[in-house]
N, C-alpha and C positions, 0 to 999 in steps of 0.2 A: 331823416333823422338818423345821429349815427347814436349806437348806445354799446356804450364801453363795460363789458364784460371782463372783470377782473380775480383771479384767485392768486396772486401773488403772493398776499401774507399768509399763502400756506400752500408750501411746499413739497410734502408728504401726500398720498394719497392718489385716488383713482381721477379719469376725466371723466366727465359727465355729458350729457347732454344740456341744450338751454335754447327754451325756446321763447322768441321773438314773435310778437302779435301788435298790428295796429289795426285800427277802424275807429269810425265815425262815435261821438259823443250819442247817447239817446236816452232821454227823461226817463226814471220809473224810480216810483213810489217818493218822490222828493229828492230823490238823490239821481246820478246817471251809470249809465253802465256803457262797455262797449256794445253797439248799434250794429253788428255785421264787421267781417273779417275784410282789410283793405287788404293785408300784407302778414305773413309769416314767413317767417324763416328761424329752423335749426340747427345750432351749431357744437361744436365737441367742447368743450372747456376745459383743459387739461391744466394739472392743478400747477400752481408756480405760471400760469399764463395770464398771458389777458388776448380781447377778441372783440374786436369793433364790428360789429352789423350796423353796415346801411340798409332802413328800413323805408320804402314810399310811406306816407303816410298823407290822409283826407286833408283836406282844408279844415281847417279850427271851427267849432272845437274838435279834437279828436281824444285819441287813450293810446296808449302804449303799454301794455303786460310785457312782463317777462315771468317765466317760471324755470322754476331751478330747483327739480325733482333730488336732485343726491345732495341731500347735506351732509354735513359735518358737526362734531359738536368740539367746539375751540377749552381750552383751559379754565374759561367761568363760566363753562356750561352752558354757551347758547348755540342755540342751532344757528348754523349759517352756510350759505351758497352759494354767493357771489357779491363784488362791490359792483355796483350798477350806476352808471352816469350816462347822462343823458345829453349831447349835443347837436343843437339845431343845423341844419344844413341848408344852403339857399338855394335857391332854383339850379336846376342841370342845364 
């Protein structure tokens, strides 16, 4: 899975860290959570960039997190960290 880390629309500002988590789907309480760590990886995100992580990821179903510890707060006042997209990759 690659997943497109972006801070483009904002130019200004410090890089950050960001980090990249896959693992397996698993039931609890109705809903599912990440089941155990397949795959991480952290990367810098320096602001005006962007940054694709190819990530292994479980046979489906699975989860993918991202967290993105340094926000920012934009002109109408929301916090924000990164644009995140998510594309599939096929077999190596």
């Amino acid at each position: 899975m690659d997943v497109v880390l972006s801070r483009t629309a904002w130019p200004g500002g410090t890089a950050g860290p960001v980090t990249v988590t896959s693992g397996p789907l698993a039931p609890k309480g109705g809903g599912a959570v990440m089941g155990g760590e397949t795959a991480q990886q952290t990367v810098d995100l320096p602001a005006g960039a962007t940054r694709v992580v190819r990530i292994p990821v479980p046979a489906p179903p699975f989860r993918v997190e991202v967290a993105v510890p340094n926000t920012f707060v934009d002109a109408a006042g929301r916090e924000l960290g990164a644009r995140v997209s998510f594309r599939p990759v096929g077999p190596a």
